[in-house]
C-alpha positions in Angstrom: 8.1 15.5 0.1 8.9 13.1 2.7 12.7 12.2 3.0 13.7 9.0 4.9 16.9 7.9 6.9 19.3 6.9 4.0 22.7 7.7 2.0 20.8 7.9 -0.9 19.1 10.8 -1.9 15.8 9.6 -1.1 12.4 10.5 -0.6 8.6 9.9 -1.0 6.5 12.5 -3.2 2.9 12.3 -4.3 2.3 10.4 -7.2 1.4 11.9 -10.6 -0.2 10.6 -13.8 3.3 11.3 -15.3 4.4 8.0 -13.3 2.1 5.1 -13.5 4.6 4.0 -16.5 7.2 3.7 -13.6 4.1 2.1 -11.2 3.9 -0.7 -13.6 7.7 -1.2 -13.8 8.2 -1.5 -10.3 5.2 -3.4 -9.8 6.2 -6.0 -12.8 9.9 -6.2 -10.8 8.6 -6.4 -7.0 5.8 -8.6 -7.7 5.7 -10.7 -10.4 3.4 -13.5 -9.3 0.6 -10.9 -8.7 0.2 -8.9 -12.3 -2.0 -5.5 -12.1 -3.2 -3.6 -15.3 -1.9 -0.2 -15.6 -6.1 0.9 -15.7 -6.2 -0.3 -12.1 -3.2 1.8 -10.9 -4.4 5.0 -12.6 -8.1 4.6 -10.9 -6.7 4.1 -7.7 -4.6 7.4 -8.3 -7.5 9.0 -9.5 -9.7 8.0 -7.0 -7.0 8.4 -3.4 -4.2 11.1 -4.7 -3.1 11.3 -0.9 -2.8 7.5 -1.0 -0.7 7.4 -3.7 3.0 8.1 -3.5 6.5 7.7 -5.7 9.4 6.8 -3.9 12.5 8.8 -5.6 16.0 7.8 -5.4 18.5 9.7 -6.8 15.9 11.5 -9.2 14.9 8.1 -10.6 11.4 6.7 -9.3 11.9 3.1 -7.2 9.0 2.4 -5.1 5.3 3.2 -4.5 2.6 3.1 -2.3 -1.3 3.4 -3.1 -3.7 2.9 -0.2 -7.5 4.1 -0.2 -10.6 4.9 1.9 -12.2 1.3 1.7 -14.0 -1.4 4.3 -12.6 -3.3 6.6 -12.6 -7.4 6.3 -13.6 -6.6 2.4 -10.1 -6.6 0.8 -10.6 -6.2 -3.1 -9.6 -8.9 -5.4 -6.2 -8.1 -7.1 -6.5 -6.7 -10.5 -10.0 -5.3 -10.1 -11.7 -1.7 -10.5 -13.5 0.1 -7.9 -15.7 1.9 -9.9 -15.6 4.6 -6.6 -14.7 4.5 -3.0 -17.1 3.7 -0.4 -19.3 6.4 1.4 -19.3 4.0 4.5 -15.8 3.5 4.8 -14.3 2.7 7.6 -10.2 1.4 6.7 -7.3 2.9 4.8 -6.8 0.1 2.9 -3.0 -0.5 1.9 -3.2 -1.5 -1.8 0.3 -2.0 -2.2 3.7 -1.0 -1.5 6.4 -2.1 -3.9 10.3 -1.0 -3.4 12.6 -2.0 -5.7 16.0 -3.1 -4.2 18.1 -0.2 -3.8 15.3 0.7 -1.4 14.9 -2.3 0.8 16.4 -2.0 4.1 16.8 2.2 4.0 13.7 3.2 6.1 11.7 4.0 2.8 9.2 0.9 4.1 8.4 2.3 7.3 8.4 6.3 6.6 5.9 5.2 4.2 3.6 2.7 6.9 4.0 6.0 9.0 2.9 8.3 6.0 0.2 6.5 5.3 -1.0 6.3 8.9 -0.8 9.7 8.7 -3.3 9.7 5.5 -6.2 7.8 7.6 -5.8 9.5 10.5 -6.1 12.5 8.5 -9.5 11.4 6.6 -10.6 10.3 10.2 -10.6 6.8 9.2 -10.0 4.4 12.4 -7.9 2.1 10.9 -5.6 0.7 8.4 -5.6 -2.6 6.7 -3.4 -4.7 4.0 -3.1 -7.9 3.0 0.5 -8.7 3.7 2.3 -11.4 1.1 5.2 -12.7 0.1 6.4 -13.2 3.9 5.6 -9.3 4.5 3.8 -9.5 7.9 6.9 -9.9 10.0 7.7 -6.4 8.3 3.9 -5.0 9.2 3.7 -6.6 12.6 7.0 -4.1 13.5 4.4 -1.2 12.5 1.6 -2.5 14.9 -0.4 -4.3 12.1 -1.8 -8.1 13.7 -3.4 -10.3 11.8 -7.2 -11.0 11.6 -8.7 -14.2 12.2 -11.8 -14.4 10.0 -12.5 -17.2 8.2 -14.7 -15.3 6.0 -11.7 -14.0 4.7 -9.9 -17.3 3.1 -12.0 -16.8 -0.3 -11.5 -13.6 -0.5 -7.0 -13.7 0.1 -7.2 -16.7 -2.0 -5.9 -15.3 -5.0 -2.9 -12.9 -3.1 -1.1 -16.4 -2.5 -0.9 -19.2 0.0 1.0 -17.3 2.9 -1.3 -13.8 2.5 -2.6 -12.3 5.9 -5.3 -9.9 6.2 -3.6 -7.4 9.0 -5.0 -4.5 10.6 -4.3 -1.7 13.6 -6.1 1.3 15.1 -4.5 4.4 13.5 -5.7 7.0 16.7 -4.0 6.0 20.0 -6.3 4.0 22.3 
């Protein structure tokens, strides 16, 4: 367990089967306009436990976070299965990270970038990626994420939404 600067009791956990009921929730409240099946969340939790975390607040599940081993510049589409991480890979790719209000503005958004950094270097992965939306990338700029200029890429963000950004940083110190 992770605690982060708040007056709540607060803190991040792994994530257990037990909680992809709650995944969903949050996912259906923090972002509406970009629906996941539940059979997504629980392969990515199957497939990346150390990616996968529960925010708790006051014993009640309010965020997540589920990143994996995956390829940089190669974001998956929204809403789609794996089938099994990458032997080449070369990103911890940040899935998602949903909090639901009560949340917002406590620290919970970047103990978790910091967790998860954590994760890749851990894995010896050499960086970490996302696909920031709904006017997130002011948010993952402030935790050393830029974005990346690929034009490649517009196909692939097209369905995370008209201001997405495909952002990345080096996760061992240069």
């Amino acid at each position: 367990m992770t605690a982060f600067p708040s007056s709540l009791r607060a803190y991040w956990r792994p994530m257990l089967p037990a909680d992809l009921g709650a995944v969903s929730a949050i996912a259906a409240a923090v972002h509406p306009g970009f629906p996941e099946r539940l059979v997504v969340f629980a392969e990515r939790l199957a497939l990346s436990p150390g990616g996968c975390l529960i925010a708790e607040a006051d014993g009640r599940a309010a965020g997540y976070a589920i990143a994996h081993p995956w390829r940089h510049r190669a974001p998956p589409p929204l809403d789609s299965l794996l089938g099994a991480l990458p032997t080449d890979a070369d990103t911890f790719y940040i899935h998602d990270i949903a909090l639901m209000p009560v949340l917002r503005g406590t620290g919970a958004g970047s103990a978790i970038a910091a967790i998860l950094l954590d994760r890749a270097r851990a894995v010896g992965l050499p960086r970490a990626s996302l696909v920031a939306v709904n006017g997130s990338a002011p948010f993952w700029q402030r935790q050393g994420f830029l974005p990346v200029e690929d034009a490649a890429l517009s196909a692939k963000l097209a369905s995370y939404g008209t201001d997405a950004a495909y952002m990345a940083r080096d996760t061992f110190p240069t």
